[in-house]
N, C-alpha and C positions, 0 to 999 in steps of 0.2 A: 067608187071613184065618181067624184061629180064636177065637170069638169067651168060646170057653169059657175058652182058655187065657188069653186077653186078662180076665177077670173073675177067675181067679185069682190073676191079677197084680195084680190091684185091691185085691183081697182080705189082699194079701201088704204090701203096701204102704203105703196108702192108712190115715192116721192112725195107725199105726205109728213111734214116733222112727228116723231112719235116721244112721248114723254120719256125719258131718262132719270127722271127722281126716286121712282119706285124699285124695290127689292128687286123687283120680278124683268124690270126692263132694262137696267143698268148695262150699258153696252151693248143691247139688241141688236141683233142685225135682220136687215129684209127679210131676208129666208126663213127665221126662225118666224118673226112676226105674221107674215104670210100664213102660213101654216098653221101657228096657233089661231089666227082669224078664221082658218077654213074649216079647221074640225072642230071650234068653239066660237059660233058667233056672238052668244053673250058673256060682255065682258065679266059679267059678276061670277063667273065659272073658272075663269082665269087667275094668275099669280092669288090661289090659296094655299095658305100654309096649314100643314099637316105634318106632324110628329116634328117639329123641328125645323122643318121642308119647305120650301115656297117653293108649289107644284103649277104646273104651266097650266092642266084643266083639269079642272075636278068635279064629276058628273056623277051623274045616275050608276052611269059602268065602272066607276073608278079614276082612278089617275090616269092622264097621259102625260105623259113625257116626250118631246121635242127635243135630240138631240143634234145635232146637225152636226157633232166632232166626234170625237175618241167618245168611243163607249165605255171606255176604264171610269173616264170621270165618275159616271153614273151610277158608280158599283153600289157604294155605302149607302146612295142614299136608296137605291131601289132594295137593300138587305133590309133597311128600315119600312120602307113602305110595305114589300112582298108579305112583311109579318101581317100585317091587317086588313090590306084594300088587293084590290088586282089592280095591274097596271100594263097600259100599254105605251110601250115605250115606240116613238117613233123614227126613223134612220131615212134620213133623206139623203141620196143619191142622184150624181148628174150624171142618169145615161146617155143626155148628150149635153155636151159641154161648150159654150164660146165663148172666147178669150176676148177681154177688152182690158185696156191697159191706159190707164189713169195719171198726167202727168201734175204733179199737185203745183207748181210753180206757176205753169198756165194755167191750170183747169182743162186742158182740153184732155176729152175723152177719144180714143181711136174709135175705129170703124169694129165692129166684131167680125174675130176669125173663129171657124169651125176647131175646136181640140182635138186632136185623135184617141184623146185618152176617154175610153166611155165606160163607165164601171155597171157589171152586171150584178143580177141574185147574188151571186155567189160571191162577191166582195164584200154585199154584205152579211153572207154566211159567215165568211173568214174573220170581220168583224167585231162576230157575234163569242170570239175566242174570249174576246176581253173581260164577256159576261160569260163565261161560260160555266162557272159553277153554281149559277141561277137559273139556268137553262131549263129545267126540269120542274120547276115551280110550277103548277097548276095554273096559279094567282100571274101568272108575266105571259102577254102576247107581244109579241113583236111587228109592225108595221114597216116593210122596206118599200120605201117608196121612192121610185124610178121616176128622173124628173127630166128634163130641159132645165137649162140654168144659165144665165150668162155672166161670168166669173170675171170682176173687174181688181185688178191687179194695179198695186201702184211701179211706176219705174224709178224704183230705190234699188235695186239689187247692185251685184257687183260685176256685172259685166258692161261690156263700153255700150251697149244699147239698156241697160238698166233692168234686165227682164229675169236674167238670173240669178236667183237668189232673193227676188223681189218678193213684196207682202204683198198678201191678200188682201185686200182692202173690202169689198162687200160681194156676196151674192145675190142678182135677182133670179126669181124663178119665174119660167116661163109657163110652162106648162107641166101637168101632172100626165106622165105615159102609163103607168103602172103600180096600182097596191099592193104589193103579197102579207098576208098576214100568216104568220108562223107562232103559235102556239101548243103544239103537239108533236112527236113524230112521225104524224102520219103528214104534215103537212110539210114536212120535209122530204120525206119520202115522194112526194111529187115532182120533185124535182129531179130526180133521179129518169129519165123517159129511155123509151126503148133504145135510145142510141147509146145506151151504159150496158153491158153483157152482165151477167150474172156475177161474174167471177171479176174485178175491175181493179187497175192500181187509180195511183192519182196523176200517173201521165195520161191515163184513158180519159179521165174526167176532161183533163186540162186540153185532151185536142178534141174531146165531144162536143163543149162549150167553147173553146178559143178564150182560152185563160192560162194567166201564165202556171207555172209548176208550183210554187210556193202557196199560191192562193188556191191551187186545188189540195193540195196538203192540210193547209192551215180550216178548210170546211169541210173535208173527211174527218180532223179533229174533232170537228163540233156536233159531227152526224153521229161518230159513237157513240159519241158523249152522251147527245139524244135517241138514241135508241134506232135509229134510222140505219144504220148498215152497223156490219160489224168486221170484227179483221180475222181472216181466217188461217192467215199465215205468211208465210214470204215466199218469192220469188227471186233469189239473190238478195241483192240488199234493199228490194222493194216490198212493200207490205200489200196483201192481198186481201182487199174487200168484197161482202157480198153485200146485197141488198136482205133487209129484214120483212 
């Protein structure tokens, strides 16, 4: 993480008009653009096309990929890439999140409010379900990257203040809090810390970390999957994991 280069990026970017003509830019938004400017600063590395592919950066180490949505998108085309190059795919996450909300009539922007909703690791372990039977590929490392972001929202939605049900309108990103990169099971396996027993369901998980049930279910999934723990049986109609 470089948090400096990350701010130049911001800098470079960030209310700046950016081209819309190209394959690769067509609908960009901040967040994605950010990003690719921070882990590829020359452009001639960027939007290259590969097998078919117009890939975000294409370097020395391989493809990155910059996802910022649903990781299912990505399936096909990383089945196509994985056969020849490595690839790191990257998942950006707002561990902390502020809401600002966009009235397009006026133009005026509100003030930013703090979200409660902060997404950790392991959302985007749960994520990682979407890819998950690429998960084991030698050739795929994964980048979760734990950000600041402030979420500007328009008030279209359907309630009498406009807010619910409302679109999304752009991500800025503020700062980068956190890397993890996940390409093995051992690197999963670190996440697992001594606050997890030997023997663990996925309600253990879910009050070790302060995450809901579903999303510790749904990254147990992905941990067998990966070689990271295994199920050793039930407990009533709970399933019982250990660490590998």
């Amino acid at each position: 993480m470089d948090q400096l280069r990350f701010n130049e990026a911001c800098k470079k970017i960030i209310g700046i008009p950016r081209k819309r003509n190209s394959i690769g830019t067509i609908g960009e938004k901040t967040l994605h653009a950010v990003l690719k400017e921070y882990f590829e600063p020359y452009c001639e590395s960027r939007e290259v096309k590969i097998g078919g592919y117009v890939c975000d950066i294409v370097g020395e180490n391989g493809v990155m990929e910059i996802q910022t949505g649903d990781l299912g998108r990505l399936r096909k085309k990383l089945e196509t890439l994985l056969e020849f190059c490595s690839v790191t795919v990257v998942y950006p996450m707002a561990a902390v999140k502020n809401l600002m909300w966009l009235n397009e009539e006026t133009g005026e922007l509100s003030k930013k409010r703090r979200s409660p909703r902060k997404m950790t690791v392991w959302d985007g372990i749960a994520e990682l379900y979407r890819i998950k039977g690429l998960l084991n590929s030698e050739r795929l490392r994964i980048c979760l990257c734990l950000m600041e972001i402030n979420e500007i929202r328009l008030l279209n939605g359907w309630s009498q203040d406009g807010k619910k049900g409302s679109s999304r309108f752009d991500r800025i990103p503020v700062r980068i809090l956190e890397e993890i990169y996940i390409s093995c099971s051992d690197d999963y396996k670190m996440l697992l810390t001594d606050a997890v027993p030997e023997s663990f369901t996925s309600r253990d998980i879910a009050e070790a970390f302060n995450i809901n049930i579903r999303t510790a279910q749904t990254a147990l999934n992905v941990m067998t999957y990966t070689h990271a723990v295994r199920r050793t049986g039930r407990k009533g109609n709970t399933i019982l994991y250990e660490k590998l």
